[in-house]
TORSE-96780 format. One line per 10 residues: number of its first residue (from 1); for each residue x, y, z of N, C-alpha, C, O. Coordinates in steps of 0.02 Angstrom, whole numbers. Example, Ala and Ser with C-alpha at 12.3 -4.5 7.8 and 13.67 -1.06 7.14 Angstrom:
BEGIN
1	660:-284:390:615:-225:390:660:-165:390:712:-166:423; 642:-112:354:684:-53:357:645:2:394:670:57:402
//
This chain:
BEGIN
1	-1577:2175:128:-1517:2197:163:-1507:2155:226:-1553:2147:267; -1450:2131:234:-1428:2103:288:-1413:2125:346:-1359:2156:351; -1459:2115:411:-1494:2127:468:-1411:2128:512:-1374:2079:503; -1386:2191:562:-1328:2191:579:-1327:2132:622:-1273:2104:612; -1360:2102:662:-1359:2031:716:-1339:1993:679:-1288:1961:696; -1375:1979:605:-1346:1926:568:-1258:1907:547:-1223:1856:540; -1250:1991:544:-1209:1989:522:-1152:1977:580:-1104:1949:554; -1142:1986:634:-1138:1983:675:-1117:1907:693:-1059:1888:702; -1189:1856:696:-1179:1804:699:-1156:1737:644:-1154:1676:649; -1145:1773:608:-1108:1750:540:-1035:1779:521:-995:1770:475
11	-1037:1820:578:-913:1829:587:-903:1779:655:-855:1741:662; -949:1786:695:-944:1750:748:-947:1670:742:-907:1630:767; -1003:1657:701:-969:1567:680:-911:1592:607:-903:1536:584; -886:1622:578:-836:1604:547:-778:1619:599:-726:1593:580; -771:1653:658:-720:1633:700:-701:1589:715:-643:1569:707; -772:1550:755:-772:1497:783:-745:1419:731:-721:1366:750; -757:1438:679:-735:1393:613:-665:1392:599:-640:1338:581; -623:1449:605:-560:1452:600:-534:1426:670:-480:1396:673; -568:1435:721:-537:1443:800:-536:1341:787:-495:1299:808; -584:1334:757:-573:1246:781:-527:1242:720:-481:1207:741
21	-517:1252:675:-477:1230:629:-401:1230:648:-367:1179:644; -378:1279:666:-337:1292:708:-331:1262:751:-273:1243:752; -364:1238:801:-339:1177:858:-362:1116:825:-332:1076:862; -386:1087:793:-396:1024:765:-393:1013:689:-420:960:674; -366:1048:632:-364:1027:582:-373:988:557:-409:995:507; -348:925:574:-360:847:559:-432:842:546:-453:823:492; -476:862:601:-541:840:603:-586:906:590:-628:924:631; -581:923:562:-607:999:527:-655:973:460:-629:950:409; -730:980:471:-755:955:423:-811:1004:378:-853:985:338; -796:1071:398:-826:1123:387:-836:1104:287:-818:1054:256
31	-864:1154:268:-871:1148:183:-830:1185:151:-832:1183:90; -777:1232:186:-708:1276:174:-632:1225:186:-573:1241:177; -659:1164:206:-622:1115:243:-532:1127:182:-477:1145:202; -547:1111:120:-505:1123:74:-468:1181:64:-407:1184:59; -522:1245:58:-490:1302:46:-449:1323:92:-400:1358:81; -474:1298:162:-421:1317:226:-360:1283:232:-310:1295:266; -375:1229:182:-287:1187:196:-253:1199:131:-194:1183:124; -280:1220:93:-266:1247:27:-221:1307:56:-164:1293:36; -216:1361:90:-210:1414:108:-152:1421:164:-104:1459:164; -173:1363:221:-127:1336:262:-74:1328:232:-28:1368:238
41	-69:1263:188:-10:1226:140:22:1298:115:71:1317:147; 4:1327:77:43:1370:38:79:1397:80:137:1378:69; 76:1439:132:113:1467:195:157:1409:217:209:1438:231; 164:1361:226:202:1305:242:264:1317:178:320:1342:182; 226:1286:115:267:1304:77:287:1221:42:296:1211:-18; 290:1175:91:332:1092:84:308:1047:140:304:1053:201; 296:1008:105:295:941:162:340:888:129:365:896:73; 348:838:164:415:777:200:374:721:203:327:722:243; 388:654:156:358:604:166:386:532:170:417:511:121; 381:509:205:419:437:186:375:387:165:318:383:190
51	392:357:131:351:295:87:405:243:49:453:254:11; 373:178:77:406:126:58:365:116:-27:349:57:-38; 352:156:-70:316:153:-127:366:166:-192:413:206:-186; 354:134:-250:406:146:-306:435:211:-327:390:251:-337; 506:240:-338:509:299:-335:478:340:-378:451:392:-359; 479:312:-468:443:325:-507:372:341:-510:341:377:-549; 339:288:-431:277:290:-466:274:344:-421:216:356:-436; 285:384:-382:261:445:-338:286:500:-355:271:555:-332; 327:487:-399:364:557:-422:307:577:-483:300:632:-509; 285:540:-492:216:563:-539:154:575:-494:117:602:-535
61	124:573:-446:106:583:-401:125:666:-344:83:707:-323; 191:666:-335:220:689:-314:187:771:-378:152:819:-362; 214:757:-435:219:799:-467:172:851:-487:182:911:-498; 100:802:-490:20:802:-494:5:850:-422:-21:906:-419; 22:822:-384:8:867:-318:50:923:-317:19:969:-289; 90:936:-329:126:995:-350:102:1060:-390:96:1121:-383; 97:1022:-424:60:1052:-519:-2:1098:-477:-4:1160:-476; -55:1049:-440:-122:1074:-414:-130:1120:-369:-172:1164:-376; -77:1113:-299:-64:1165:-273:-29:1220:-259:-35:1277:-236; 27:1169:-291:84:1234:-281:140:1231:-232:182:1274:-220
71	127:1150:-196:153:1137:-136:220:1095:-148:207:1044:-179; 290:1102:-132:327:1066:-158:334:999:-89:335:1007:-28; 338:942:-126:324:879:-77:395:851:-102:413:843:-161; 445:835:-20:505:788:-42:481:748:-26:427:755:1; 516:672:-35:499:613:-22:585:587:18:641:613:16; 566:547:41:610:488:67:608:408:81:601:382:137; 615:377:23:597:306:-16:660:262:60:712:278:89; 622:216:60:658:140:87:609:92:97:553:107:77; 618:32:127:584:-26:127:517:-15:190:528:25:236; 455:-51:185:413:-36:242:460:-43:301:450:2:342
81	489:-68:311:522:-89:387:563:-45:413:565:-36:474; 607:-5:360:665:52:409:606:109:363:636:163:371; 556:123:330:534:170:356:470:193:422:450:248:442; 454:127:441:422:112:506:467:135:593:452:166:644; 544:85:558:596:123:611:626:196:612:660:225:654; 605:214:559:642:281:566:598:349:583:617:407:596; 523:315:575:465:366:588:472:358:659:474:410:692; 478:284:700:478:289:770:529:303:812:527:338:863; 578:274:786:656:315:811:648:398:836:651:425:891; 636:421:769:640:514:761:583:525:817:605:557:865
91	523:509:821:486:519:887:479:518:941:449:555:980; 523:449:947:548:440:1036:595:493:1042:595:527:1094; 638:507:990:695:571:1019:666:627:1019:694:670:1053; 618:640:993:590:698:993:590:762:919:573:820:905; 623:693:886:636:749:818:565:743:779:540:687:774; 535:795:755:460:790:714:459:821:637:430:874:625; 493:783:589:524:807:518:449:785:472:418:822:433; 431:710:491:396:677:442:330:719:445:316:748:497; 290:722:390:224:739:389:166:693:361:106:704:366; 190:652:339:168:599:294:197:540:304:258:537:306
101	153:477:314:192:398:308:159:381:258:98:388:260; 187:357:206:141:300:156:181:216:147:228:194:115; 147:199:181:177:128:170:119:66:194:58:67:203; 171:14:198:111:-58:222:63:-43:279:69:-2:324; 13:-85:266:-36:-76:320:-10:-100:377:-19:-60:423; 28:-161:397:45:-177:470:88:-108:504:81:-83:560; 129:-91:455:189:-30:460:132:10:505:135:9:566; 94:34:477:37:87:500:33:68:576:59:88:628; -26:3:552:-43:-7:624:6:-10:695:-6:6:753; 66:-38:664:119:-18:715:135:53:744:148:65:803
111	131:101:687:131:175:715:55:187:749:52:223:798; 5:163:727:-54:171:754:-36:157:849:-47:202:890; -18:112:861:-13:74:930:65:104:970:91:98:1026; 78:129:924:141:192:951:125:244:984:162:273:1023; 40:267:965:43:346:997:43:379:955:21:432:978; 58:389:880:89:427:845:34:453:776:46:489:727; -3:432:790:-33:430:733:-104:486:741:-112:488:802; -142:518:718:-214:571:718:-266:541:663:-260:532:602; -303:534:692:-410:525:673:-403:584:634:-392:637:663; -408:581:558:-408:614:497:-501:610:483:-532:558:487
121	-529:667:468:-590:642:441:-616:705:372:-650:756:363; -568:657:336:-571:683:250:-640:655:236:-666:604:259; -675:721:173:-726:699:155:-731:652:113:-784:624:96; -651:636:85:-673:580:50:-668:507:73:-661:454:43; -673:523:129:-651:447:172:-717:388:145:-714:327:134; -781:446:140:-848:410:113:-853:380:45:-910:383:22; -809:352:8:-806:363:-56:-732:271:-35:-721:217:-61; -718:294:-1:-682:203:7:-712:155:24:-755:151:69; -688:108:-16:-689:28:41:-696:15:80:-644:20:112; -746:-8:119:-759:-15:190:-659:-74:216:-617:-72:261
131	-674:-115:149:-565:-134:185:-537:-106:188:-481:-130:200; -540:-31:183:-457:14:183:-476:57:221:-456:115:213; -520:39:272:-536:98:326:-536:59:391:-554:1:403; -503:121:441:-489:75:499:-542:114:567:-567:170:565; -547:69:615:-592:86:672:-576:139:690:-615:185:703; -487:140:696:-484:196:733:-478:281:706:-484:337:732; -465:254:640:-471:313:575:-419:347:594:-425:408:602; -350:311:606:-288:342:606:-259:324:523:-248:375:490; -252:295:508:-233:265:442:-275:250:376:-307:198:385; -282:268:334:-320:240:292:-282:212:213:-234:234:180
141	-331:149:202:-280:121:130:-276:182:52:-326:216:44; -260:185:38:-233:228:-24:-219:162:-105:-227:178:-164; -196:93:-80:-201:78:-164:-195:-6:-116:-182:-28:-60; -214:-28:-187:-210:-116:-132:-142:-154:-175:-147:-144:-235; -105:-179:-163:-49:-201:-197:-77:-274:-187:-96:-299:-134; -77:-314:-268:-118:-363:-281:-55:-442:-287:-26:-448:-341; -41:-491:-234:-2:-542:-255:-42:-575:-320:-102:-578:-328; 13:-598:-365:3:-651:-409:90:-689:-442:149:-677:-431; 62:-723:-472:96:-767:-509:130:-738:-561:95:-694:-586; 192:-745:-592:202:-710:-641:260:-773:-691:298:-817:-669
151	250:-761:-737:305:-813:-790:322:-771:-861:297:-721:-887; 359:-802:-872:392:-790:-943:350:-792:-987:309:-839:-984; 348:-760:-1023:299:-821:-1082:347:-833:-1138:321:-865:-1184; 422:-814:-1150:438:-844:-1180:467:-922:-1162:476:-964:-1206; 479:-933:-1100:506:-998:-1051:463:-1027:-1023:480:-1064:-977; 381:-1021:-1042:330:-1056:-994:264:-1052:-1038:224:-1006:-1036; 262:-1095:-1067:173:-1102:-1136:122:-1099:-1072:127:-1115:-1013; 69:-1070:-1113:26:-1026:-1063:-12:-1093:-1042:-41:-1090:-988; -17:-1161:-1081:-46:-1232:-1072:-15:-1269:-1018:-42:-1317:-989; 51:-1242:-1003:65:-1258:-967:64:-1233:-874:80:-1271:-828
161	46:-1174:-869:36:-1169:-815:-9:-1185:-756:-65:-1205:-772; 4:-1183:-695:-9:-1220:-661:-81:-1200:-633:-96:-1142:-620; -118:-1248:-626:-201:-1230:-595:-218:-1230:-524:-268:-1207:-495; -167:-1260:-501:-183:-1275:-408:-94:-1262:-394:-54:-1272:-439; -75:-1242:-333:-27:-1244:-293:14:-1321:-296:74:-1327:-308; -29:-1370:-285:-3:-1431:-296:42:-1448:-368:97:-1476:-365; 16:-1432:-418:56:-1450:-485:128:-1408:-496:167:-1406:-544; 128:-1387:-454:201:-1339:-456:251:-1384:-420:311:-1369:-419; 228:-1439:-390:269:-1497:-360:286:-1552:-439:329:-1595:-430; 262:-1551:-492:263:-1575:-547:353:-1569:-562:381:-1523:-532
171	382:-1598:-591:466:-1597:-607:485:-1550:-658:542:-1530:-670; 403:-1526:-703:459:-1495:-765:456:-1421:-721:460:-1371:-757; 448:-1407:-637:460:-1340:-622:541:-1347:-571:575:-1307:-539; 545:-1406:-585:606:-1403:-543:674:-1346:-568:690:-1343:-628; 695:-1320:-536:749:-1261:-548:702:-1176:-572:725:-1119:-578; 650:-1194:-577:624:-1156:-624:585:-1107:-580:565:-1059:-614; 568:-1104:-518:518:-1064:-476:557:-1031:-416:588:-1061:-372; 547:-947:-424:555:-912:-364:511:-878:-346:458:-870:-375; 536:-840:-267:481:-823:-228:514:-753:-219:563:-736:-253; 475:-699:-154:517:-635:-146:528:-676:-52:491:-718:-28
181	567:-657:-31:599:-668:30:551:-650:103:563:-669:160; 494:-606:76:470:-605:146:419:-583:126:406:-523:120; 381:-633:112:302:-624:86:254:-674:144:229:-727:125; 250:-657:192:200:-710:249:146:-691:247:97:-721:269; 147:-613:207:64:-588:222:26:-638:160:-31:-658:169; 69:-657:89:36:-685:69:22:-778:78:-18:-818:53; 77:-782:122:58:-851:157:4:-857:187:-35:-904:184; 0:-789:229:-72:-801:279:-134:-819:234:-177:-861:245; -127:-757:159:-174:-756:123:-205:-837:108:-263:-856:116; -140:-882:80:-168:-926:51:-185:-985:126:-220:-1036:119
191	-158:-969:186:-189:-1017:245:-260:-990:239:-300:-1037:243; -285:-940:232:-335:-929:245:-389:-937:190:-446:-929:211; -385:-947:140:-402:-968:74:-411:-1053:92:-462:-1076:118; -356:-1093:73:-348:-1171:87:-353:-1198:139:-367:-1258:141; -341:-1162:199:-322:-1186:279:-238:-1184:281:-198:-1182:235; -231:-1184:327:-152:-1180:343:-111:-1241:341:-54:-1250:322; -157:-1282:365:-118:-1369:344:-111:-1391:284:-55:-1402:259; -148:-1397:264:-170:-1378:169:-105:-1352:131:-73:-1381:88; -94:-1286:161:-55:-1246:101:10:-1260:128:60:-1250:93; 16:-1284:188:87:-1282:230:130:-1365:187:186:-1369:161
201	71:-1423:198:112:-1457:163:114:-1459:85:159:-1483:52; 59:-1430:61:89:-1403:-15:160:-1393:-37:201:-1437:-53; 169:-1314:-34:208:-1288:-25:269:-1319:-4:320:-1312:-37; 267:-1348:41:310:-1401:77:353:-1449:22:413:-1449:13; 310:-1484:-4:332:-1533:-56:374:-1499:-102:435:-1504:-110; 313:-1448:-147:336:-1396:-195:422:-1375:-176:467:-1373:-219; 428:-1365:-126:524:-1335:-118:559:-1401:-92:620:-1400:-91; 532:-1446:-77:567:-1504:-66:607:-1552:-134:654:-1592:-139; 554:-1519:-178:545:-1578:-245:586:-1540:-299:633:-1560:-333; 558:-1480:-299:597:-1444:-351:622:-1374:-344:640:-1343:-394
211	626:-1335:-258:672:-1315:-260:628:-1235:-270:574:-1235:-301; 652:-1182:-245:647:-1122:-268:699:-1056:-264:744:-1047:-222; 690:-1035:-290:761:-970:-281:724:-910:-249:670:-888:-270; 757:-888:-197:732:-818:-132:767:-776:-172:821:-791:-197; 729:-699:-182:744:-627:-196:740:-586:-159:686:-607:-138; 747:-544:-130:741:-478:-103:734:-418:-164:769:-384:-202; 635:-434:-138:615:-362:-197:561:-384:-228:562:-433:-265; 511:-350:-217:463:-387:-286:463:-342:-350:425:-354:-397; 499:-300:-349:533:-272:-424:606:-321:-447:630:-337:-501; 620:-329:-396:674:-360:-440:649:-414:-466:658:-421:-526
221	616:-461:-434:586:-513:-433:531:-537:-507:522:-590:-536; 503:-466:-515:471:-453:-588:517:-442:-629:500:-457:-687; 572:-422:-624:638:-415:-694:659:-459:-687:655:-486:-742; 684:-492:-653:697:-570:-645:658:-628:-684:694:-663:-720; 592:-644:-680:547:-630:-726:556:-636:-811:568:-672:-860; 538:-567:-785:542:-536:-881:607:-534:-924:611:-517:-983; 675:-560:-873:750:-585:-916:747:-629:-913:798:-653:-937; 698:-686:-887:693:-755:-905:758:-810:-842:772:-870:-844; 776:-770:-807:807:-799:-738:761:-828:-706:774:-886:-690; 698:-804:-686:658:-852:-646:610:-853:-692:575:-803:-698
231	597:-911:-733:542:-931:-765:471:-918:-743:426:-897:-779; 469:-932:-679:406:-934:-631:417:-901:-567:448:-937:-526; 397:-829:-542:368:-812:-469:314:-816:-466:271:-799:-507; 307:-851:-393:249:-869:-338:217:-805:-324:157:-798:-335; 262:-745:-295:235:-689:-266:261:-631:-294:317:-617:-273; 236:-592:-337:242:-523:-378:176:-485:-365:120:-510:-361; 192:-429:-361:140:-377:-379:99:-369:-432:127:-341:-480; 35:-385:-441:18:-410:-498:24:-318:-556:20:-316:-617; 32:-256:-511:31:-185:-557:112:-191:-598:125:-169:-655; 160:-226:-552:237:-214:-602:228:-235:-651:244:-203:-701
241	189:-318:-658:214:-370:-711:167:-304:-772:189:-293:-828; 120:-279:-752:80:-238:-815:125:-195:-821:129:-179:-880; 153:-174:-796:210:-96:-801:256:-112:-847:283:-75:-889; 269:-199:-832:350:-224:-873:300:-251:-941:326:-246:-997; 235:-277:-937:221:-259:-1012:217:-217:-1064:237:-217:-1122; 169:-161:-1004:188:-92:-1069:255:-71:-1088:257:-16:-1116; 320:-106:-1079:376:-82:-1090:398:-143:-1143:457:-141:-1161; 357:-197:-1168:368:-229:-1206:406:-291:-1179:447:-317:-1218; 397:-321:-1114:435:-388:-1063:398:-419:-1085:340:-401:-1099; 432:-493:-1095:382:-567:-1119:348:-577:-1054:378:-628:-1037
251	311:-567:-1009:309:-588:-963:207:-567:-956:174:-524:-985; 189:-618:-906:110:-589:-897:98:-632:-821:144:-666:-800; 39:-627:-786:7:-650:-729:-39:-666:-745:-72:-648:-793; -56:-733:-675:-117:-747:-677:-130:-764:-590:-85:-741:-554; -179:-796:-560:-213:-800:-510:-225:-887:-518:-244:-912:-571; -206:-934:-441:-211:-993:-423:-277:-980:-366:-277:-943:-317; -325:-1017:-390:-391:-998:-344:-433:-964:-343:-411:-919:-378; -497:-944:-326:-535:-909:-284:-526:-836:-303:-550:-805:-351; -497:-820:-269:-462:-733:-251:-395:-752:-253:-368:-807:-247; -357:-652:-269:-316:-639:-278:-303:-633:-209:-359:-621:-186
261	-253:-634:-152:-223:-607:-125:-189:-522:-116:-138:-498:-138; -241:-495:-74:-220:-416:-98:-209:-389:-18:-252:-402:24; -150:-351:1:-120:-320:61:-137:-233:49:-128:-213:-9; -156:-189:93:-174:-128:100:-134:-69:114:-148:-33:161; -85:-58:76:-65:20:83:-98:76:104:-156:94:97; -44:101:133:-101:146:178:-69:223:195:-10:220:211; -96:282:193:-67:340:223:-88:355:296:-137:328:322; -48:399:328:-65:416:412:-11:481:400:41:485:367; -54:535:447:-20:604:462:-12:603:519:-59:614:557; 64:588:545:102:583:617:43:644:659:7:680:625
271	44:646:731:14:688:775:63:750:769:36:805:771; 137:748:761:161:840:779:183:845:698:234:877:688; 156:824:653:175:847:588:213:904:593:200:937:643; 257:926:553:282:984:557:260:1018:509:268:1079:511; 232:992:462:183:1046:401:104:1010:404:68:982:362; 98:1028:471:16:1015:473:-28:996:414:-47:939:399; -43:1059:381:-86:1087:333:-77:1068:258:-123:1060:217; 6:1061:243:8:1045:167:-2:936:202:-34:892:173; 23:933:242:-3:866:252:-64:821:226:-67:772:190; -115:860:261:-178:863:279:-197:859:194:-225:814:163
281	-178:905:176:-205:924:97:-182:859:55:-221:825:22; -101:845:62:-85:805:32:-134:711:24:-147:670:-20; -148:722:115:-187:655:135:-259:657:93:-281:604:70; -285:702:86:-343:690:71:-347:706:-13:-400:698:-44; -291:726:-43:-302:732:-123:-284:629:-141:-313:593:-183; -231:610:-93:-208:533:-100:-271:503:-105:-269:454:-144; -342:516:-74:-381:485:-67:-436:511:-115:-491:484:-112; -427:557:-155:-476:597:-176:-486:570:-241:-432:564:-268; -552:545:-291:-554:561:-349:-498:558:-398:-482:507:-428; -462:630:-406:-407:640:-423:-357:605:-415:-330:581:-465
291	-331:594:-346:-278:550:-337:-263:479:-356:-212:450:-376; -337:460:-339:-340:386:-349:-366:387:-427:-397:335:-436; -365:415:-469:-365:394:-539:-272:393:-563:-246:344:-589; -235:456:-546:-158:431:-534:-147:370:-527:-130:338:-577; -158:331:-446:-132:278:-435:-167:206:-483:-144:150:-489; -226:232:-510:-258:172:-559:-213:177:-616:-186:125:-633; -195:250:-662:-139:265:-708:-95:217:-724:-85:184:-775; -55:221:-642:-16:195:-638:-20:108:-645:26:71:-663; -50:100:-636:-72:17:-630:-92:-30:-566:-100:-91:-564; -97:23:-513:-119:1:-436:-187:10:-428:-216:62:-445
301	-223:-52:-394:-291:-46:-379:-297:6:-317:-271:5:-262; -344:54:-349:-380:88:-302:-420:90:-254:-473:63:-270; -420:109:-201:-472:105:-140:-544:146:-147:-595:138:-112; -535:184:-195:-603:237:-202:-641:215:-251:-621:209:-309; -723:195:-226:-771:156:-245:-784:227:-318:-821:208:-364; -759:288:-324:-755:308:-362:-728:322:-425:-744:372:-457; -669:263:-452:-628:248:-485:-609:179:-500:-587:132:-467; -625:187:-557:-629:96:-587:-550:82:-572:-498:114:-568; -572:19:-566:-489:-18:-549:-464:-48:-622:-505:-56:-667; -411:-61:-627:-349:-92:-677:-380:-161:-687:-399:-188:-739
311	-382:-177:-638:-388:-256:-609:-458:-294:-642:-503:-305:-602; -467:-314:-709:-519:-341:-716:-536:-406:-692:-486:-433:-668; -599:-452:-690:-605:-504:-669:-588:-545:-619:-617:-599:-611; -538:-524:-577:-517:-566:-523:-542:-525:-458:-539:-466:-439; -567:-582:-433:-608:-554:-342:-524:-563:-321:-473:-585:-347; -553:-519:-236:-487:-498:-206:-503:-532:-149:-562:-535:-133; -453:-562:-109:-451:-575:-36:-425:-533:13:-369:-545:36; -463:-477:34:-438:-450:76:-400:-434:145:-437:-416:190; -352:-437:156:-327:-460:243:-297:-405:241:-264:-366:207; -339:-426:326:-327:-364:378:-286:-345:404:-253:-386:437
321	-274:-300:403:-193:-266:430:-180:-271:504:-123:-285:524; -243:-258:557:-228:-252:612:-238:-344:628:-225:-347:688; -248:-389:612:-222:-459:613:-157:-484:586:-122:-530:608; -144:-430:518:-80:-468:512:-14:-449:558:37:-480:574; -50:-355:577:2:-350:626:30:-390:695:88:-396:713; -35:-418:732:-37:-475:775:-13:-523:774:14:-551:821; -20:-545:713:10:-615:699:75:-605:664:103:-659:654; 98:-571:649:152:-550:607:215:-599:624:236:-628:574; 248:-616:683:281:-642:717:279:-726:700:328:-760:682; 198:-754:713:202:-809:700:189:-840:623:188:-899:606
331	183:-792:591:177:-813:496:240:-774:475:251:-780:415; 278:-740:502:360:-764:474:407:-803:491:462:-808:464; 383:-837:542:431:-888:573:392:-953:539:416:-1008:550; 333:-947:498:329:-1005:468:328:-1003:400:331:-1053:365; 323:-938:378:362:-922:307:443:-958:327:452:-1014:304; 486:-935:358:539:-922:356:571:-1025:363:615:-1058:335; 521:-1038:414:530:-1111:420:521:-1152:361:560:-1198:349; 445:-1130:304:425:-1182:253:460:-1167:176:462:-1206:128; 492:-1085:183:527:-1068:133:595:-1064:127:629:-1088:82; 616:-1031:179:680:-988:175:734:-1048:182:777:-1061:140
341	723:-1080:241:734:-1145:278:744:-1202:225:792:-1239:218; 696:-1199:196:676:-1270:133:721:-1259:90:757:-1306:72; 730:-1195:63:761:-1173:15:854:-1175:23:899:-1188:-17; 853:-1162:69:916:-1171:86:953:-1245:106:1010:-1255:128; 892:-1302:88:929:-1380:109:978:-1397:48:1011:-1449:48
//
C-alpha cells in the first residue's frame, strides 16, 4: 500500500510537471511529453502553417497527421521567399496567426536571427543527422531536397551524357540545356566541390558556347523536362524527376561528381504560436519515425537516421544553411552575373 507522503510527493511532482509544461512547452521533456501535447492540440482544435513545400506532397502529410490525431492542420503554400516575408511582416505588426514554418534552411535561419523563432527539444531530435540540426536548436531539417541533373531519355541516349561540367560546353548541347532561375545554393555547392574558379569559368564557357534557357520553378523545370522542351536541366530536384517517373515521363537523373548537392529543409515553431500545443505535436511527428517514412513515401530524403532513404548510391554534399545564409548576397550576384546575365547575351 502506498505510503500517504508518497503519495503526496508524487501529485506534487506531477504539478510541478504540468506547471513547467505550461510555461515552457517547447522544452518539456518529461515521458508524458506526447500525451500532454496530444491533449493540448485537441483543445486547440487547428494549427496554421506556411511552407514553401509541394501542395500535393503535404496534403498527404497534412492528412496522416490528421488521421493520427485528430488535429485539423491548414496550410498556406508560396515560394521560400514571400513565405519568409510574410512570417516576418505579420510579427513586426504584431499579428501571431502562423504556428508552423516549413521551408528552406536559409529562410529559417533568417527567422532564427529575427527573434522569432523557440529551442524545441523533441525526443526525436536524437534520431537525426547531426546536418539537419542546428546550435541553436531553433530550427531543425525535416527532408533534404537533393540537386541533380535531369534529361529526356527520349531526346538524350544515356551514352551520351555528360561526365564532367566541362562536356556540356560540347556543341551537340547547344540550344538544348536549362537551368531553374535561382539556384546559387547549388552554385555554392559545386564552388565548393571544384573551387569557385574552376566551376565559375566552366560554366562560363558552357552559356557562352551553347546557351541555356532560365525557368522559374524546379517543378516546372522537371515537366519541362519530361515534354522534351528542355532536353537537359542542370538543377532539378532529384525526388520530382522520380515522381514524374512513377507517372510514366521519359525522363531520369543522374549526378556530375563526387556528391550530390543536397540543401536542408527545415521546420521552426514561431515564439507566440497561436496553437502552441497542436504545433509542438505537429513539429515533432515531422520529425518522428512516422513522419519521416511519409516524406521517404513520397520520394524526399529523410533526415531520421531511422528511415532508409529513396536515394540509393549517391553520397551527399551537405551545405550549411547558416553559411549560405551569410553568403547568400554574394553567390546570387554571381549566380545572377555567370547565369542570368550570360543567358541573356
Amino acid at each position: 500500500m502506498t505510503s500517504f507522503p508518497k503519495l503526496i510527493a508524487a501529485a506534487l511532482a506531477a504539478l510541478a510537471a504540468g506547471a513547467a509544461l505550461a510555461q515552457q512547452p517547447a522544452t518539456y521533456e518529461g515521458a508524458d511529453r506526447e500525451a500532454r501535447l496530444v491533449a493540448g492540440a485537441k483543445k486547440e482544435g487547428q494549427l496554421l502553417m506556411y511552407t514553401s513545400g509541394q501542395a500535393d506532397d503535404f496534403n498527404l502529410l497534412a492528412k496522416a497527421f490528421e488521421q493520427k490525431y485528430g488535429v485539423k492542420l491548414t496550410m498556406w503554400r508560396a515560394g521560400s521567399e514571400n513565405v519568409l516575408q510574410r512570417a516576418v511582416t505579420e510579427a513586426r505588426g504584431g499579428r501571431y496567426t502562423v504556428d508552423v514554418v516549413e521551408t528552406n534552411g536559409p529562410e529559417l535561419e533568417m527567422l532564427q536571427r529575427e527573434g522569432l523563432e523557440q529551442a524545441v527539444k523533441s525526443p526525436h531530435l536524437a534520431d537525426i543527422i547531426p546536418e539537419a540540426k542546428q546550435p541553436h536548436g531553433e530550427w531543425v531539417g525535416t527532408r533534404l531536397n537533393v540537386y541533380a541533373l535531369a534529361y529526356n531519355t527520349k531526346a538524350v541516349k544515356k551514352d551520351e551524357l555528360p561526365k564532367r561540367y566541362d562536356d556540356l560546353a560540347d556543341p551537340r548541347w547547344k540550344g538544348r540545356l536549362g537551368i531553374e532561375q535561382d539556384d546559387s545554393e547549388w552554385l555554392a555547392g559545386l564552388a565548393a566541390q571544384f573551387g569557385e574558379a574552376h566551376i565559375v569559368q566552366v560554366l562560363r564557357d558552357v552559356v557562352q558556347k551553347n546557351g541555356i534557357s532560365v525557368r522559374k520553378g524546379h517543378t516546372l523545370l522537371t515537366q519541362l523536362v519530361a515534354s522534351g522542351e528542355v532536353p537537359l536541366a542542370l538543377t532539378v530536384y532529384q525526388y520530382s524527376v522520380e515522381q514524374a517517373k512513377k507517372k510514366g515521363s521519359p525522363i531520369d537523373w543522374f549526378v556530375i561528381g563526387p556528391q550530390a548537392v543536397s540543401i536542408t529543409n527545415g521546420v521552426t515553431v514561431p515564439k507566440h504560436a497561436a496553437h502552441p500545443y497542436a504545433a509542438l505535436l505537429f513539429y515533432d511527428y515531422l520529425i518522428s519515425p512516422e513522419g519521416q517514412r511519409v516524406f521517404a513515401e513520397i520520394g524526399y530524403v529523410p533526415t531520421s537516421t531511422k528511415v532508409a532513404s529513396p536515394l540509393k548510391g549517391v553520397q551527399l554534399k551537405y551545405l550549411d544553411a547558416a553559411k549560405l545564409f551569410e553568403e547568400q548576397e554574394t553567390s546570387s550576384r554571381l549566380f545572377e552575373q555567370l547565369i542570368l546575365k550570360g543567358a541573356a547575351r
